[in-house]
mmCIF file of the N, C-alpha and C atoms, coordinates in Angstrom:
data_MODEL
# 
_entry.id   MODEL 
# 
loop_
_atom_site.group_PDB 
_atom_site.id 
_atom_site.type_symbol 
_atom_site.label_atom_id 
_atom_site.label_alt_id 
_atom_site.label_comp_id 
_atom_site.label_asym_id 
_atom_site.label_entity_id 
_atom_site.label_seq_id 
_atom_site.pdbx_PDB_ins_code 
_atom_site.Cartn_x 
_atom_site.Cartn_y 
_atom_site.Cartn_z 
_atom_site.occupancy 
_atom_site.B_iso_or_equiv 
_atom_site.pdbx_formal_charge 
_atom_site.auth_seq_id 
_atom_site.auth_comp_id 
_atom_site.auth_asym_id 
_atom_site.auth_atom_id 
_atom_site.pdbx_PDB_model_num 
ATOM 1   N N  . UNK A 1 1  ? 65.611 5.478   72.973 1.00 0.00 ? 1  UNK A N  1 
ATOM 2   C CA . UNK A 1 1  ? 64.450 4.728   72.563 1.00 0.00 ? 1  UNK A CA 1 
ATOM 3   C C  . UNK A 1 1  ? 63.661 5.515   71.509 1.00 0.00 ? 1  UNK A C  1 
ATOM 4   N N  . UNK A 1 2  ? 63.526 6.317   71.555 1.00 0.00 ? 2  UNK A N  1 
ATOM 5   C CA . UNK A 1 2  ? 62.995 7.384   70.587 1.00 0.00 ? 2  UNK A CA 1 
ATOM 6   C C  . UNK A 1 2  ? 63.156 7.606   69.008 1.00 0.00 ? 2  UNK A C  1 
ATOM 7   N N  . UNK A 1 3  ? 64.689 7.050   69.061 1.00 0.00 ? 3  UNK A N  1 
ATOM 8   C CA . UNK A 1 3  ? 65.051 6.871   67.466 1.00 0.00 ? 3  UNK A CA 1 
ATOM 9   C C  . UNK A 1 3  ? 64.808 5.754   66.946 1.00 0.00 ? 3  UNK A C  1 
ATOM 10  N N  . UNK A 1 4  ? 64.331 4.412   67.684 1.00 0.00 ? 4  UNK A N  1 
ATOM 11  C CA . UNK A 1 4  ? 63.998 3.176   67.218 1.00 0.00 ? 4  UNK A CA 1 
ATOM 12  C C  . UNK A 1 4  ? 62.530 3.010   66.882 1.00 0.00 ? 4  UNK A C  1 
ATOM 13  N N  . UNK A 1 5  ? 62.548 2.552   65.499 1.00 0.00 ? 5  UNK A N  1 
ATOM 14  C CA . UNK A 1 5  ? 61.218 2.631   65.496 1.00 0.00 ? 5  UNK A CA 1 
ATOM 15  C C  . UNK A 1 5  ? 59.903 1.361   65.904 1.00 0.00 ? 5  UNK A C  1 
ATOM 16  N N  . UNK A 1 6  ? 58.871 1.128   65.991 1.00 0.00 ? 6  UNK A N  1 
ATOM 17  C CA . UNK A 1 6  ? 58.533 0.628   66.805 1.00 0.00 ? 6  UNK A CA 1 
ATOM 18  C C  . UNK A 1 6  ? 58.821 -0.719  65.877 1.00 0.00 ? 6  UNK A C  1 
ATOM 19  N N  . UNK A 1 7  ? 59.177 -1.824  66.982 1.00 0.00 ? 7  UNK A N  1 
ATOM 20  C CA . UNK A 1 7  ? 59.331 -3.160  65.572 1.00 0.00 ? 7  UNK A CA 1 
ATOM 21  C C  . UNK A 1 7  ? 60.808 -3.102  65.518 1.00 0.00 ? 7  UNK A C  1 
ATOM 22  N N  . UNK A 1 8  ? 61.490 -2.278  65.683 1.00 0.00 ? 8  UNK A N  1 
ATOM 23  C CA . UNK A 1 8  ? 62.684 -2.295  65.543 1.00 0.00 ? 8  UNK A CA 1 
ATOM 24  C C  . UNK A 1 8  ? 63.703 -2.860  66.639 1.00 0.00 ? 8  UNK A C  1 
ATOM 25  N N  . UNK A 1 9  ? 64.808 -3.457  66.943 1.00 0.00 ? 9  UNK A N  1 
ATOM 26  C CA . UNK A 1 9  ? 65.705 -4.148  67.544 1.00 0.00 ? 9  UNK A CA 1 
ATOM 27  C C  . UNK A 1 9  ? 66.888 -3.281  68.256 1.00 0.00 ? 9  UNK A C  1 
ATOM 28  N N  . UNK A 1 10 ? 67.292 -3.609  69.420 1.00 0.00 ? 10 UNK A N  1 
ATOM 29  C CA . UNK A 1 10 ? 68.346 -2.735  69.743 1.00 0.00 ? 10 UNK A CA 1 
ATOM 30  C C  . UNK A 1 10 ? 69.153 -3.483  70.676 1.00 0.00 ? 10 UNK A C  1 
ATOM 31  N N  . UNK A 1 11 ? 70.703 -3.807  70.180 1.00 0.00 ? 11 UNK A N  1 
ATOM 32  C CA . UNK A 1 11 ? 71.576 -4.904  70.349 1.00 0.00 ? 11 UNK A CA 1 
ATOM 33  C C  . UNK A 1 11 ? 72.865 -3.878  71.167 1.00 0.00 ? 11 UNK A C  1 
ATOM 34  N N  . UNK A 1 12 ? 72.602 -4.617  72.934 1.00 0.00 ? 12 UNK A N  1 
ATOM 35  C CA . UNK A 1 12 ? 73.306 -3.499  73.472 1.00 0.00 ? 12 UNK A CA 1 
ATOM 36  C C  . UNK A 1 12 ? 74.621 -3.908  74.503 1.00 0.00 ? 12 UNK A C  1 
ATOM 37  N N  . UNK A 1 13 ? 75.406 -3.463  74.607 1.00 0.00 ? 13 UNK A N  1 
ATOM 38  C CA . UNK A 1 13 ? 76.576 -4.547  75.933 1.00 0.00 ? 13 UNK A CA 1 
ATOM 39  C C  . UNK A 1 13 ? 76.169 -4.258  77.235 1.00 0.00 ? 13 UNK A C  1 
ATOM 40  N N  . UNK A 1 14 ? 75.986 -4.911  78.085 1.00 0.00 ? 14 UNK A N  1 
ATOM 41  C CA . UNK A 1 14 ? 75.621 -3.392  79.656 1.00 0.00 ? 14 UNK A CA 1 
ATOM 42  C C  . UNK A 1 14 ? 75.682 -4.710  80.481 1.00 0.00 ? 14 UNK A C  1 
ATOM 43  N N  . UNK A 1 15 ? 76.548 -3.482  81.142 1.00 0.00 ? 15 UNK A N  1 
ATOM 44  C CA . UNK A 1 15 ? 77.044 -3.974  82.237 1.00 0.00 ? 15 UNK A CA 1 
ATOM 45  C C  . UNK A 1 15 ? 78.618 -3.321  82.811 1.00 0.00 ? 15 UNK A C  1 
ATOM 46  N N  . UNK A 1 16 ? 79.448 -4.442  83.929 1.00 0.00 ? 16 UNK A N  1 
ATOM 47  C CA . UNK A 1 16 ? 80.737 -3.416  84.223 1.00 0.00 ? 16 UNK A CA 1 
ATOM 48  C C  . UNK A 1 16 ? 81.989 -3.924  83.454 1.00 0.00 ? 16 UNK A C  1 
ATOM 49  N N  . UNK A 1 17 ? 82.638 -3.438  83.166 1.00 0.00 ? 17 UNK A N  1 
ATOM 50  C CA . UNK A 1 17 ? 83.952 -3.321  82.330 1.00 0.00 ? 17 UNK A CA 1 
ATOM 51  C C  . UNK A 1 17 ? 84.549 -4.720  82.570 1.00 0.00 ? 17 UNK A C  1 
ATOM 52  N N  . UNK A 1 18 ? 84.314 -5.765  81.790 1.00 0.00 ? 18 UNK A N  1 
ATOM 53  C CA . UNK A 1 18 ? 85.020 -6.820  81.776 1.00 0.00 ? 18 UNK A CA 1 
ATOM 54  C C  . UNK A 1 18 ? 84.232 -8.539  81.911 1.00 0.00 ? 18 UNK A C  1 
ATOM 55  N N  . UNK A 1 19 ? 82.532 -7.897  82.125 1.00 0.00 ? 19 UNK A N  1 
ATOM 56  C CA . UNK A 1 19 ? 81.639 -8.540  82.544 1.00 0.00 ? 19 UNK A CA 1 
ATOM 57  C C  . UNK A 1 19 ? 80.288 -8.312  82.256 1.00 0.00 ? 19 UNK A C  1 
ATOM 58  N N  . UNK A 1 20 ? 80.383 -7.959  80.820 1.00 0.00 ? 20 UNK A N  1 
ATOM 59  C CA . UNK A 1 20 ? 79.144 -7.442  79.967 1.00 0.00 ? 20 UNK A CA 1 
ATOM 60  C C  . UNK A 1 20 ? 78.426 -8.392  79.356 1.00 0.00 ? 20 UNK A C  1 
ATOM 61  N N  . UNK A 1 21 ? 76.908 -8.378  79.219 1.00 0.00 ? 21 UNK A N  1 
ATOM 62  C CA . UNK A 1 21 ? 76.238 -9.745  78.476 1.00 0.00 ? 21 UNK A CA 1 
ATOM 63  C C  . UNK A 1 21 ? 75.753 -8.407  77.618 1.00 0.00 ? 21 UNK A C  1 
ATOM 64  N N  . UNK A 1 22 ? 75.501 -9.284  76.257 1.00 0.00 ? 22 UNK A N  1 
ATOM 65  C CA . UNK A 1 22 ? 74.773 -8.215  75.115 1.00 0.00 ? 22 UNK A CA 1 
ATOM 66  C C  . UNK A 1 22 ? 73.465 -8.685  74.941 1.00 0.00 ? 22 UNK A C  1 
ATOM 67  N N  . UNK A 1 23 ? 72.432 -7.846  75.072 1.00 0.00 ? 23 UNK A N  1 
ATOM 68  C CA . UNK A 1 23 ? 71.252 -7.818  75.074 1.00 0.00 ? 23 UNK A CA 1 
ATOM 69  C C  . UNK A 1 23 ? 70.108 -7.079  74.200 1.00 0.00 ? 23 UNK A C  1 
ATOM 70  N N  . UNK A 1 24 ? 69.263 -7.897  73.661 1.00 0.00 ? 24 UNK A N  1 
ATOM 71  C CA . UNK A 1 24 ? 68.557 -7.689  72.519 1.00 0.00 ? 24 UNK A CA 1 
ATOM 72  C C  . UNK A 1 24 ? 67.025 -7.561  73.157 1.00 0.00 ? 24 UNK A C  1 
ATOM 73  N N  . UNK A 1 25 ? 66.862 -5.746  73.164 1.00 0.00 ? 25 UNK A N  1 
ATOM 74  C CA . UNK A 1 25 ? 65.822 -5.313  73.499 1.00 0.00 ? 25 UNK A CA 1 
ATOM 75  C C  . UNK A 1 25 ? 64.492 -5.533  71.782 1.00 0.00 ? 25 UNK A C  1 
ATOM 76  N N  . UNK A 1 26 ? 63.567 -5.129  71.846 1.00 0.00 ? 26 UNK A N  1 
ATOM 77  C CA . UNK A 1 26 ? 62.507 -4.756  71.149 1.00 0.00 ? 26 UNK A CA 1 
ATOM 78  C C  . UNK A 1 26 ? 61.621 -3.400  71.611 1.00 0.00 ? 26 UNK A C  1 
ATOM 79  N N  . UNK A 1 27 ? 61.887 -2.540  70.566 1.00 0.00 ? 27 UNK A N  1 
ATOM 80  C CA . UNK A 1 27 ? 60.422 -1.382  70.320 1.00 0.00 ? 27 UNK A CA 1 
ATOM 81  C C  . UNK A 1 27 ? 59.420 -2.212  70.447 1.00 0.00 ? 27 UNK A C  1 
ATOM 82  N N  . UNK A 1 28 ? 58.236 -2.031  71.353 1.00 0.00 ? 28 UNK A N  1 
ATOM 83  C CA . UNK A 1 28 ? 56.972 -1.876  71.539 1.00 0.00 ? 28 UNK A CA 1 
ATOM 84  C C  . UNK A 1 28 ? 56.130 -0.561  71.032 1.00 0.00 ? 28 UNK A C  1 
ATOM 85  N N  . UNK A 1 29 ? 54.980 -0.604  70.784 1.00 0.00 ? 29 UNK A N  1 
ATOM 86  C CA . UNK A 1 29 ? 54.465 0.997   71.285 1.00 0.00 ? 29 UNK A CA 1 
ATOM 87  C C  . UNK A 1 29 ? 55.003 2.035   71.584 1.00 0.00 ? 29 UNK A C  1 
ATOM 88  N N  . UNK A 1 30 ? 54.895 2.225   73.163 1.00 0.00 ? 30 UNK A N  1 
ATOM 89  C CA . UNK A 1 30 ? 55.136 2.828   73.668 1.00 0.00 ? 30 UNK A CA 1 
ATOM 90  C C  . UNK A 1 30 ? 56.591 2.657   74.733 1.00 0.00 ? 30 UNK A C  1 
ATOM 91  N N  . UNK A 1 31 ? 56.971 1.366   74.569 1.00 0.00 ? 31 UNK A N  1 
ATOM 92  C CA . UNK A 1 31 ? 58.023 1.268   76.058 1.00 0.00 ? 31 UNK A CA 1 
ATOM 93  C C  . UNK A 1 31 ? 59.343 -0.121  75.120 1.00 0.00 ? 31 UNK A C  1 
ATOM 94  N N  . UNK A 1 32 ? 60.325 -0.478  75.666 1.00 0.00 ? 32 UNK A N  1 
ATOM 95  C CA . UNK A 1 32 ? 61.325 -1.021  75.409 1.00 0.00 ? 32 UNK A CA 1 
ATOM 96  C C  . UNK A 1 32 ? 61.219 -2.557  75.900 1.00 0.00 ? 32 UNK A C  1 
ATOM 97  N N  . UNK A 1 33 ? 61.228 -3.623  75.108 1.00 0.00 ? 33 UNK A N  1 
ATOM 98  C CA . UNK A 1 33 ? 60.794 -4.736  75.877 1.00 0.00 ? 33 UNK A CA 1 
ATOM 99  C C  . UNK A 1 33 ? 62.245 -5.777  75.789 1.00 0.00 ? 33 UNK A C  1 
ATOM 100 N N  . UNK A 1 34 ? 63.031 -6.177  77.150 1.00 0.00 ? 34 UNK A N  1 
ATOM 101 C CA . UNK A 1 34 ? 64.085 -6.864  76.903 1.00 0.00 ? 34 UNK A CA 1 
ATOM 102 C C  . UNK A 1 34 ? 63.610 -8.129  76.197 1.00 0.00 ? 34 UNK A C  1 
ATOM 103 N N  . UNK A 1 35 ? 64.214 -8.760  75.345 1.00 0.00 ? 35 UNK A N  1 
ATOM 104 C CA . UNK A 1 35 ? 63.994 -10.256 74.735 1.00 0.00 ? 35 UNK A CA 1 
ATOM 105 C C  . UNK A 1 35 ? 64.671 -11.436 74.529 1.00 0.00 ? 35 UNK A C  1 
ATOM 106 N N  . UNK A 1 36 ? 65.920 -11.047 74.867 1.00 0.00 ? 36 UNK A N  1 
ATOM 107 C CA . UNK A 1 36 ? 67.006 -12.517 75.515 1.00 0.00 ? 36 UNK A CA 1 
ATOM 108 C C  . UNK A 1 36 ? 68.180 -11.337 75.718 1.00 0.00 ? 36 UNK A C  1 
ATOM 109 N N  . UNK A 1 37 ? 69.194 -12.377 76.375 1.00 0.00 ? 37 UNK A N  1 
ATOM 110 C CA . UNK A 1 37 ? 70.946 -12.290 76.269 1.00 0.00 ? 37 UNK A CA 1 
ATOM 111 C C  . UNK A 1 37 ? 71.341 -13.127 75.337 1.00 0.00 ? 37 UNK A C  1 
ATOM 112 N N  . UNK A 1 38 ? 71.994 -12.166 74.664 1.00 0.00 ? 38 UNK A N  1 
ATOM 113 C CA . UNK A 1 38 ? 72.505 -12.668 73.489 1.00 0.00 ? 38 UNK A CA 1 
ATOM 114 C C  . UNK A 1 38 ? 73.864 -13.907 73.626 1.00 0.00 ? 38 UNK A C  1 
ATOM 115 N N  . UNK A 1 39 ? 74.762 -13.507 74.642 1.00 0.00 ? 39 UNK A N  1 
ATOM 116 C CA . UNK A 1 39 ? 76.014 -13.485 74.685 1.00 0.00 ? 39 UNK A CA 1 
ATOM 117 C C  . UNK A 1 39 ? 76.683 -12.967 76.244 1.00 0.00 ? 39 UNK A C  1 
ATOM 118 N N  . UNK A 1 40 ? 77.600 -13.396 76.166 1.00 0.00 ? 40 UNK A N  1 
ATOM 119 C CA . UNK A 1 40 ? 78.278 -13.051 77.901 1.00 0.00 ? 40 UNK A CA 1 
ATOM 120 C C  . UNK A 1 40 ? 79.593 -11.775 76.880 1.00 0.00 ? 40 UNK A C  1 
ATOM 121 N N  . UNK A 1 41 ? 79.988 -10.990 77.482 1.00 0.00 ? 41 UNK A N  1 
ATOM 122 C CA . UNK A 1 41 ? 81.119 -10.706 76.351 1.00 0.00 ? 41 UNK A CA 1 
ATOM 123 C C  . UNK A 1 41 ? 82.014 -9.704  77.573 1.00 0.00 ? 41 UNK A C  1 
ATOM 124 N N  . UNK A 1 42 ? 82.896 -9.532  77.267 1.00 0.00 ? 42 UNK A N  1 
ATOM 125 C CA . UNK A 1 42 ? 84.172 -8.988  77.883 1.00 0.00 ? 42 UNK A CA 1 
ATOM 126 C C  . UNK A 1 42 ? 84.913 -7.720  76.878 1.00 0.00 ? 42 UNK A C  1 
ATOM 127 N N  . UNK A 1 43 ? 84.686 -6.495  76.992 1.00 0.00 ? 43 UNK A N  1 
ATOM 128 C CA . UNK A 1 43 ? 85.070 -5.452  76.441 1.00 0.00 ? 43 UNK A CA 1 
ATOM 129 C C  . UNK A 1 43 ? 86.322 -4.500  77.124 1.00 0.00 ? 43 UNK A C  1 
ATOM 130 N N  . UNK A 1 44 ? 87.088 -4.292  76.494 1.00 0.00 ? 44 UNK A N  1 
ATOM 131 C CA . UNK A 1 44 ? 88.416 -3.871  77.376 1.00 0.00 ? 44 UNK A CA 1 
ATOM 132 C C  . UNK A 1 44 ? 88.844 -2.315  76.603 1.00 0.00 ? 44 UNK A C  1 
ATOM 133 N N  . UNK A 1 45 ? 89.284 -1.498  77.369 1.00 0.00 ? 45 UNK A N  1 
ATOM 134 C CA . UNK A 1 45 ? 89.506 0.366   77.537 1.00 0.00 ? 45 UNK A CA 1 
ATOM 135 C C  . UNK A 1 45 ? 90.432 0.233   76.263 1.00 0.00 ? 45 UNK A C  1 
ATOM 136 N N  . UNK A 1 46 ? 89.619 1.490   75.475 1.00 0.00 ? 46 UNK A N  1 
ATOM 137 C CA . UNK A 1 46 ? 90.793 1.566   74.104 1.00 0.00 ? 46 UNK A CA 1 
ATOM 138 C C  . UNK A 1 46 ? 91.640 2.757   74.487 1.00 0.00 ? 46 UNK A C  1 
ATOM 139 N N  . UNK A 1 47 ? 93.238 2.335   74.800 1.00 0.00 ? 47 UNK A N  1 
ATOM 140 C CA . UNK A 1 47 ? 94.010 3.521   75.037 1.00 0.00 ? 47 UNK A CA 1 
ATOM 141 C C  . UNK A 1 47 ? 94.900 4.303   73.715 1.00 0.00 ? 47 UNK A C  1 
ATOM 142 N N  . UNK A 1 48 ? 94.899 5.506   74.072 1.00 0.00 ? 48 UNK A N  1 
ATOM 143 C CA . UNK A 1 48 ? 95.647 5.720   72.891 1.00 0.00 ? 48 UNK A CA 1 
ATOM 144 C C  . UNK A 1 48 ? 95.492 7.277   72.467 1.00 0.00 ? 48 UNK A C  1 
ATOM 145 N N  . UNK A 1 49 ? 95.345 7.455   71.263 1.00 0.00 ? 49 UNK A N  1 
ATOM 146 C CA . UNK A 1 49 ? 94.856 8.686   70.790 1.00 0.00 ? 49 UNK A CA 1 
ATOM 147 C C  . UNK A 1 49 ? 93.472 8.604   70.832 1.00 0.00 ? 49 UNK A C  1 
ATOM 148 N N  . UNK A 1 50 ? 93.002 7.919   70.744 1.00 0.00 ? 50 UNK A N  1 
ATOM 149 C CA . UNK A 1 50 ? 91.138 7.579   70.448 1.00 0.00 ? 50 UNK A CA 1 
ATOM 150 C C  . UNK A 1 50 ? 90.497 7.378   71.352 1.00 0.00 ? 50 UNK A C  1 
ATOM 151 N N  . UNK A 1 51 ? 91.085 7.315   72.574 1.00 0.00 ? 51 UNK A N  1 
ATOM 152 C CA . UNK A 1 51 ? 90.517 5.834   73.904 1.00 0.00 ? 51 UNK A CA 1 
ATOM 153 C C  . UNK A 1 51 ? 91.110 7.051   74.867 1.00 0.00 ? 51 UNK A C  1 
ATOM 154 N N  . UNK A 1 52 ? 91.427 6.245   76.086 1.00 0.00 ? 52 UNK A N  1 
ATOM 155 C CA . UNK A 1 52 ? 91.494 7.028   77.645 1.00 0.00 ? 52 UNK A CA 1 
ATOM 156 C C  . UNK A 1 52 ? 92.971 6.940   77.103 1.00 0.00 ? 52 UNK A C  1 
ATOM 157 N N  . UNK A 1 53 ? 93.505 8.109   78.198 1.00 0.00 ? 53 UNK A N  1 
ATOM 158 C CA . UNK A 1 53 ? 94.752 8.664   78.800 1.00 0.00 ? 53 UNK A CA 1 
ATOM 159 C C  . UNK A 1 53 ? 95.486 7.181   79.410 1.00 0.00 ? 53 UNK A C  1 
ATOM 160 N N  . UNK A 1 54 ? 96.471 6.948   79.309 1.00 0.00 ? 54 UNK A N  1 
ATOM 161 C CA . UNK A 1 54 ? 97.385 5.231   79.588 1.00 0.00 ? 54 UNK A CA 1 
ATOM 162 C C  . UNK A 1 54 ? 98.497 5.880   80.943 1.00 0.00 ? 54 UNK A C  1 
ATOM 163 N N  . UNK A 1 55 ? 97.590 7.026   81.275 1.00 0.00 ? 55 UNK A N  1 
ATOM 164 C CA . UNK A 1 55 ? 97.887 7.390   83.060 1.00 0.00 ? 55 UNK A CA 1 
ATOM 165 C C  . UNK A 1 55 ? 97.559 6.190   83.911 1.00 0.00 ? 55 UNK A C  1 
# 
């Protein structure tokens, strides 16, 4: 929160692996104010050289 400045937008996925909504906070002042769900979205493990071990 600290690097956003106030006024500024922060577009985030959260949640558990396969069952993420993306969510569009707002800088206030002093504190982080949620302001809708953007989206339902589904994000899946990048394996490989870049991503997790395909153990």
């Amino acid at each position: 929160m600290d690097q956003l400045r106030t006024g500024g937008r922060l577009v985030q996925p959260i949640g558990h692996g396969g069952q993420e909504h993306v969510e569009l906070c707002e800088r206030w002042a002093h504190k982080l104010v949620h302001r809708r769900t953007v989206t339902a979205a589904r994000f899946v493990r990048l394996y490989g050289a870049h991503g997790y071990d395909q153990r």
